[in-house]
Structure formats: structure tokens, C-alpha cells
N, C-alpha and C positions, 0 to 999 in steps of 0.2 A: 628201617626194618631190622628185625633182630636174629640172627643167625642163629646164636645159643644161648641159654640163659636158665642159672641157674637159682635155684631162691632156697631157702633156709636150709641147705643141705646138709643130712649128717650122716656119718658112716662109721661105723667100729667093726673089731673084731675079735670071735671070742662070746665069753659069755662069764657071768659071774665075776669073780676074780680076777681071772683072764682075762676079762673085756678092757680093748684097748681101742680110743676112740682115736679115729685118723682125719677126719673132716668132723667140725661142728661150725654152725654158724656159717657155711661156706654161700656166699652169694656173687655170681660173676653174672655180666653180659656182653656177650661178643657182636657185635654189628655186622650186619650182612656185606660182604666185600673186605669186609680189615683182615691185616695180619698182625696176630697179639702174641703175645706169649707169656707163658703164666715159668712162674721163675720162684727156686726153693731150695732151701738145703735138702741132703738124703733124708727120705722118712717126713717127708712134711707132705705128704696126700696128694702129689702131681699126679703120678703116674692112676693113682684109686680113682681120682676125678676123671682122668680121660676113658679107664675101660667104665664109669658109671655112665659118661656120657652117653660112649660110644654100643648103651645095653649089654654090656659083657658082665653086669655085674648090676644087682640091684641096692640101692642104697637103703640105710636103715630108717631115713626120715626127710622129705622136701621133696622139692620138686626140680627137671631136668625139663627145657622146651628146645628142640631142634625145627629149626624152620615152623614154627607153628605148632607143632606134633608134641605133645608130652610123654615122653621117650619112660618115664615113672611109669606111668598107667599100664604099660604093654602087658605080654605074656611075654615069655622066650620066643614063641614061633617068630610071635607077632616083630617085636626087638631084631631079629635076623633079619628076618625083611626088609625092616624099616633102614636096617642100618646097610643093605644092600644097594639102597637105590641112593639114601641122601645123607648117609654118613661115609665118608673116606678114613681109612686109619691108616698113619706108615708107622711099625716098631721102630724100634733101635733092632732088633735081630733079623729085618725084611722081611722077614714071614713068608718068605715066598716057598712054593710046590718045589723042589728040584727035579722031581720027574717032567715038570711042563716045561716048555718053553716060553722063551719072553713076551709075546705075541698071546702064548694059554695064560701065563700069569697076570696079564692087563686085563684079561677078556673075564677072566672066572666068576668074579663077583655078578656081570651079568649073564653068565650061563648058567649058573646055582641059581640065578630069576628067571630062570626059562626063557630070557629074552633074546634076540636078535644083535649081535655086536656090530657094531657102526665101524667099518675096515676102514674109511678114510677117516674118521677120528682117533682111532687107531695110529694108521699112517703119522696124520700129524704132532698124536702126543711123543711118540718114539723121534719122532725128527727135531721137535724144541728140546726136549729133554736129550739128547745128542748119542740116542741109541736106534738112530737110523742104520738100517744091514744088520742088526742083530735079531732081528726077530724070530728066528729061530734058532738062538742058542739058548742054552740051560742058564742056571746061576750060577752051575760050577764055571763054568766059561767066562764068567764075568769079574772085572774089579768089585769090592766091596761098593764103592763109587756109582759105579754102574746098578748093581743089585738094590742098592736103595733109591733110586731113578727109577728102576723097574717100579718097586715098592709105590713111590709117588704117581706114575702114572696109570697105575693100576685106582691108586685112591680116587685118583680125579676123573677116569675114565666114565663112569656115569656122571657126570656131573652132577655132584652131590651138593646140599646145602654146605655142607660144614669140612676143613679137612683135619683132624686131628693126630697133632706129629709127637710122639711119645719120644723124646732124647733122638731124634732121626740120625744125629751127627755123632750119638756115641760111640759106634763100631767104625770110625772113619780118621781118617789122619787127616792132618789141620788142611793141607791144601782140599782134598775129599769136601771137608766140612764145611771149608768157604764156598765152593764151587754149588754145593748141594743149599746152602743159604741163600746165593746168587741166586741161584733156581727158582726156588718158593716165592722169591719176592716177584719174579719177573713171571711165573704165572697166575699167582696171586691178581697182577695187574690187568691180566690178559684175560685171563679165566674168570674174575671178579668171586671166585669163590672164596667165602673167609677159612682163615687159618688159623688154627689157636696151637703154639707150639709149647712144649712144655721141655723146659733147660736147666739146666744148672750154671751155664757158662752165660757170662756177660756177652762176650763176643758173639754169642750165636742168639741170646735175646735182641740186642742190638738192630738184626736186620728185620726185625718185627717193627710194627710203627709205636709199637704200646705194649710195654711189659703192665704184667699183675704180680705184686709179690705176695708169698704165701710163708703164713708161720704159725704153725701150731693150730693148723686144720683150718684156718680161716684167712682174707684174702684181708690185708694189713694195710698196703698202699698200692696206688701204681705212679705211671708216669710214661709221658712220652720220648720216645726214645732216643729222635734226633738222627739215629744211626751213629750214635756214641758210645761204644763201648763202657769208655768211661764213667759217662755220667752212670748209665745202669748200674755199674759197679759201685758206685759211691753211695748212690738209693740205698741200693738191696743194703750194704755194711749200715746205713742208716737204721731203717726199718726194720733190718731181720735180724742182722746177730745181734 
């Protein structure tokens, strides 16, 4: 079964003169239950592919399928919604409310659905993700560390098809980033929901099972990853610079 999957994608921006194409040719497919990561120098279309995915953005041409669903086809409303219930997103800036609490920011996605939040799922994601007792404190209160844990369990909180991590480990210091890597993959397992993470670093594609590399708007090679830093590193110098 297929989690995400993308087909002849394209996207520019701009117009005339100014049109500057950032994805063409772009085709990925992520499997239900894997952890991937799509891996690229700055300015080579990660981060445009994740808000196309994630309906934050409409592309200029292709097509986008989450769980089934052709995330292209929507409206805005429609896109919000859809990506309420079965798409998770964590930034690199955590995105989170600083007026709510830890406890309101897991919960929000399904309270903007009008729906009913599940306190002992709740309970549980705060206690794997090792922010048990904080449920009601803010962001300010928190390590960066913490604030992007918050972030992830907020994504995973409805149990989404897909969870998509924009550079999650940019705003973190390298122990932060490994810890927050450890995480993904050990809910990944547990949770069985796929993960497509988008990196610049070797080290943090690595704890993915299968990097995508990307160059020049289009998806070049991949490879599995072994949990080798190295080898990733060697690819990507291969295939992309």
C-alpha cells in the first residue's frame, strides 16, 4: 500500500521572465509504514514538495496521492481538512501556539475538526516521547528538544496516513537531533505510520531506511541506507554535486 506518491510533478515561481521552476519532472513514492527521507542541497525543492504535499501550496502541474486521496484535486477548505485528519507536519521552527499548553498544542489539530481528543492517547504520546508532567506547560518552558517532541506528537496525534518532517533537527543541537532521530524511527515502528523526512545532513537521513536524492527539481537516485551515515554521504557526492 502506498502512503504518498507523487507523479509528474511541477512547480515554478514567478511569471514571465521571473518564472523560476523549482520541481519539474518530480515523481516519488513513499510505502505505507516506511521511514524515507528525501535529501538535497539548499534551493533544490524539499521543503516546496513537503508544503505541496502537505496542501499548503498548490502545484503548477501533476499529481500529489496521500493514502488514497488526490491532495491536487481539493479546494483550500477542502486541503485543511484533509490534512487535519491524515496528514502530520513537524517545521524546523515547531510551529507551535505559545499561548496553549503542551496538552492544547497535541490536541489542536483535532479540536479545529470539531472532534473529541482521545486523553489516553494523549497520555501515551507525551509519555514515549518523554514529556510526561509537562502537560501543562507552554513552549517557553520547554527545551528546543522538548518543543519539537511537542511538534511530533501533535503530528501523530490523529493518527495520520503520512508524517512529513521539514529539516525537524534544524533548530537543535547535535545531541537534541540525535535523540529527536532516535524518536522517529522508534515510533515509526510502533505507530507504523510512514515518514518522509526532508535533510540536508547525512547523519539525520541515515536513521531513515531509504533516502531520495534530489537535484534540480527532480528525484536523481536513491538508496538504502543501512543506518550509514557514510554510505549516504558518498551517494548524495555521487549523484548530486
Amino acid at each position: 500500500m502506498v502512503a504518498l506518491k507523487a507523479t509528474d510533478l511541477a512547480h515554478a515561481y514567478g511569471k514571465g521572465a521571473m518564472r523560476q521552476k523549482v520541481l519539474e519532472n518530480f515523481n516519488l513514492t513513499v510505502e505505507s509504514g516506511s521511514f524515507e527521507a528525501l535529501m538535497g542541497p539548499s534551493g533544490s525543492g524539499k521543503s516546496t514538495f513537503l508544503h505541496l504535499a502537505a496542501g499548503l501550496a498548490v502545484p503548477s502541474s501533476g499529481r500529489i496521492e496521500i493514502g488514497g486521496h488526490v491532495v491536487t484535486d481539493m479546494s483550500d477548505a477542502a486541503a485543511a481538512k484533509f490534512r487535519r485528519r491524515h496528514v502530520g507536519v513537524v517545521f524546523q521552527d515547531f510551529n507551535l501556539v505559545d499561548s496553549l499548553t503542551v496538552a492544547e498544542n497535541v490536541m489542536l489539530p483535532v479540536r479545529l475538526d470539531h472532534g473529541r481528543p482521545d486523553r489516553n492517547r494523549l497520555r501515551e504520546l507525551l509519555s514515549r516521547l518523554g514529556l510526561e508532567g509537562k502537560d501543562t506547560r507552554r513552549p517557553a518552558e520547554l527545551s528546543g528538544g522538548e518543543r519539537q517532541r511537542v511538534a511530533v506528537a501533535r503530528a501523530l496525534f490523529a493518527g495520520p496516513d503520512v508524517i512529513l518532517a521539514d529539516e525537524p533537527t534544524g533548530n537543535l543541537d547535535v545531541a537534541a537531533s540525535r535523540d529527536l532521530c532516535s524518536l522517529l524511527k522508534s515510533l515509526n515502528g510502533v505507530e507504523k505510520t510512514a515518514v518522509l523526512l526532508v535533510t540536508h545532513d547525512p547523519v539525520v537521513a541515515a536513521s531513515a531506511s531509504k533516502v531520495h536524492f534530489l537535484k534540480d527539481g527532480h528525484i536523481v537516485a536513491a538508496c538504502e541506507t543501512e543506518g550509514d551515515a557514510g554510505k549516504v554521504s558518498r551517494t548524495y557526492l555521487d549523484v548530486v554535486r
